[in-house]
C-alpha positions in Angstrom: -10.7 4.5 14.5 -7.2 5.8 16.3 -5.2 7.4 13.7 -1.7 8.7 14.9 0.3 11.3 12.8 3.6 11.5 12.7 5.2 14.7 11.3 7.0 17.8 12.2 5.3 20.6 9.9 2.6 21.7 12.2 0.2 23.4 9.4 0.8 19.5 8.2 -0.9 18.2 11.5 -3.2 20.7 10.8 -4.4 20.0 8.0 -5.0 16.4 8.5 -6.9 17.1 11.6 -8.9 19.3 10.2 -9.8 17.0 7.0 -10.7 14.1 9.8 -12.4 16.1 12.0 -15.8 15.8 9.5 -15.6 12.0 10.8 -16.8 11.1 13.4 -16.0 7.9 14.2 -11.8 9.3 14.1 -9.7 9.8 17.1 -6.5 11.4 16.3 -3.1 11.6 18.2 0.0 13.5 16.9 4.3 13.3 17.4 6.7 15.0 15.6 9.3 12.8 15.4 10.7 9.3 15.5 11.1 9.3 19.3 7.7 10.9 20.3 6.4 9.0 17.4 7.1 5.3 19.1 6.2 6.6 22.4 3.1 7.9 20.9 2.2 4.6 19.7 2.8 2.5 22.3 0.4 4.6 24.4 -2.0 5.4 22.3 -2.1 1.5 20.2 -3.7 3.8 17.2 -5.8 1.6 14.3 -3.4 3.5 11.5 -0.9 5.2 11.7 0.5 8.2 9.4 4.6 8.5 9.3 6.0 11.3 7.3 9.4 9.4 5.6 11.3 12.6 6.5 11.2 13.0 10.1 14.1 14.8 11.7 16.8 13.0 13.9 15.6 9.0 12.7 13.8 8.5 9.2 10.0 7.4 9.3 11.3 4.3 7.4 13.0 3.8 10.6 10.3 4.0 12.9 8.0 2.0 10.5 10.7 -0.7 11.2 10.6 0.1 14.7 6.6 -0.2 14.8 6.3 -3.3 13.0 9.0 -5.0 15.1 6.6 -4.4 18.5 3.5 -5.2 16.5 3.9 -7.1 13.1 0.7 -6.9 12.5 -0.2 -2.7 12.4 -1.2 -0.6 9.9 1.1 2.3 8.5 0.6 4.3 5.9 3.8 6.6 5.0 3.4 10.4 3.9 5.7 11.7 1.5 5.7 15.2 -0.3 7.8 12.4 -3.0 5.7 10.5 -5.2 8.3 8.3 -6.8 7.2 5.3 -7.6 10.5 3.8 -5.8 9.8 5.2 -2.4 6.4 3.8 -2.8 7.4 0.4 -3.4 10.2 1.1 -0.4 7.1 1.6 1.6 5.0 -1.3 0.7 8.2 -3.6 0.8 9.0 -2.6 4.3 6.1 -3.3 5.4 3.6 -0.2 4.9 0.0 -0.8 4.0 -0.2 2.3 2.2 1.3 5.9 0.6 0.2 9.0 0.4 1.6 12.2 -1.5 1.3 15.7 0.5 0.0 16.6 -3.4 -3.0 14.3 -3.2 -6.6 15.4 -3.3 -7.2 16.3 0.1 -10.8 14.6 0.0 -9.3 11.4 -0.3 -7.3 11.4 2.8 -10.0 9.9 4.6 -10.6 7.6 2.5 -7.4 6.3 2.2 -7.5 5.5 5.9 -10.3 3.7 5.9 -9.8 1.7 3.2 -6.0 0.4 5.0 -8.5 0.4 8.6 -10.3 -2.2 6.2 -7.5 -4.6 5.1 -6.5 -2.9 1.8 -3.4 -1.6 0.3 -3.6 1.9 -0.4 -1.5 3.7 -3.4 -3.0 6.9 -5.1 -4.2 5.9 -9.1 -1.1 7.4 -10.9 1.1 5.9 -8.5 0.1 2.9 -8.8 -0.4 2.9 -12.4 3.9 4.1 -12.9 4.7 1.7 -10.3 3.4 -1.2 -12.8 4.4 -0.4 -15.7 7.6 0.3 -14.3 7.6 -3.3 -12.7 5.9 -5.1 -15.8 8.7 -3.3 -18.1 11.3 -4.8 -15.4 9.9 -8.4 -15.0 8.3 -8.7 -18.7 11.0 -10.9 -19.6 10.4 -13.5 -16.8 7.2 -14.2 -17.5 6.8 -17.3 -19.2 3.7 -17.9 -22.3 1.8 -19.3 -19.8 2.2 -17.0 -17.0 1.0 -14.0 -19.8 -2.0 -15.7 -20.9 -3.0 -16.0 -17.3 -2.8 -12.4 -16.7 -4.7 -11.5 -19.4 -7.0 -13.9 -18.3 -7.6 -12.3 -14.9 -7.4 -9.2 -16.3 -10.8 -10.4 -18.4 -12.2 -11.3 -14.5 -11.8 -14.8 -15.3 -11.8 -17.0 -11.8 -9.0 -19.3 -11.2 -11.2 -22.5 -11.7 -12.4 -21.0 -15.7 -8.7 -20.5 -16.5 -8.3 -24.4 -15.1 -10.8 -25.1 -17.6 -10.0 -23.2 -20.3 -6.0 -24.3 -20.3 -6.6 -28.1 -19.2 -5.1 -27.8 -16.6 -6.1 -28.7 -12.7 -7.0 -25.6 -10.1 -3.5 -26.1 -8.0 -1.4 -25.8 -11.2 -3.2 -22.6 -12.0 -3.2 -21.1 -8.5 0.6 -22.0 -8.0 0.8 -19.9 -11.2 -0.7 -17.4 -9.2 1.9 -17.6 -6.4 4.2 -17.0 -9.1 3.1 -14.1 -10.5 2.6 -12.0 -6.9 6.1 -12.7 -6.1 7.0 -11.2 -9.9 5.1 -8.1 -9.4 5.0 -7.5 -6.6 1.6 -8.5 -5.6 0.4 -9.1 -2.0 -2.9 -10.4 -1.9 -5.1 -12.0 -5.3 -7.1 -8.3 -5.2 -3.4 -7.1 -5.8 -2.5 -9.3 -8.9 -6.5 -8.5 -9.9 -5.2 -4.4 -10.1 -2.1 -5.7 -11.7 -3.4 -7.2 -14.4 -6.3 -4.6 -15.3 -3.4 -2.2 -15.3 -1.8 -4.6 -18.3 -5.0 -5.1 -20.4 -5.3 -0.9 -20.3 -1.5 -0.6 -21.7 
């Protein structure tokens, strides 16, 4: 796995080469800016990639736009001394895969990494956890009955086809339900509204 970092605190670079260099199986390439940062990628077409939001000269939301504009489809995770839940979802919504605080259990680095290398989203627990309850508090209101029972529903690791069964109603009517509910919460992927709706049942 290519992991680039992008950041202009050199004990920062540091630091995350030394909690990689344990693995093995990790290459890693560094910029400290924007500028450097691109160029970096482009040469180096890195697996992940680690952007510090406050870069100098041009944010690292600016290069993650950048980034995802020559390749739609790579991995970013954004690094942020900030753990507000609002540049979190900033993140995500612009297209990061994942977010991690400069405050975060070092031992989980890596594994942050590999779980984005791997398809996932990655947000640390608490995060994640404010980011919901903020968004449920926001959103609670446009959920209809139905939509409520569903998530608690999931939340209970019910399959889409037993809450079919259980409501009367057919697998597309449930699933469309679904649809509905990511775009309310903000979900991305069914794993995502799973998450979401454990985090309701524990409230």
């Amino acid at each position: 796995m290519r992991v680039l970092i992008v950041d202009d605190h050199p004990v920062v670079v540091s630091g995350c080469r030394a909690l990689l260099a344990a693995e093995p199986d990790i290459s890693v390439f560094e910029a400290n800016e924007s500028e450097s940062g691109m160029a970096a990628f482009i040469a180096h077409a890195p697996d992940i990639s680690v952007i510090d939001i406050n870069l100098p000269g041009l944010s690292g939301f600016e290069l993650l736009k950048r980034i995802l504009a020559r390749d739609p489809k790579a991995r970013v995770v954004m690094f942020s001394m900030n753990d507000d839940p609002a540049f979190v979802a900033r993140a995500l919504a612009q297209g990061a895969k994942g977010f991690i605080t400069k405050n975060d259990d070092p031992s989980l680095f890596a594994a942050a990494l590999k779980a984005v290398y791997a398809g996932d989203t990655y947000v640390p627990g608490h995060i994640a956890k404010n980011m919901f309850l903020n968004r449920y508090d926001d959103k609670n209101a446009a959920l209809s009955p139905r939509e409520l029972e569903i998530v608690r529903m999931l939340a209970n690791g019910q399959t889409i086809y037993q809450i079919a069964d259980t409501l009367g109603v057919s697998h597309k009517t449930v699933a469309n339900n679904c649809t509905a509910l990511k775009a309310k919460l903000g979900a991305r992927t069914s794993m995502d509204l799973m998450r979401i709706a454990l985090e309701y049942l524990s409230r």
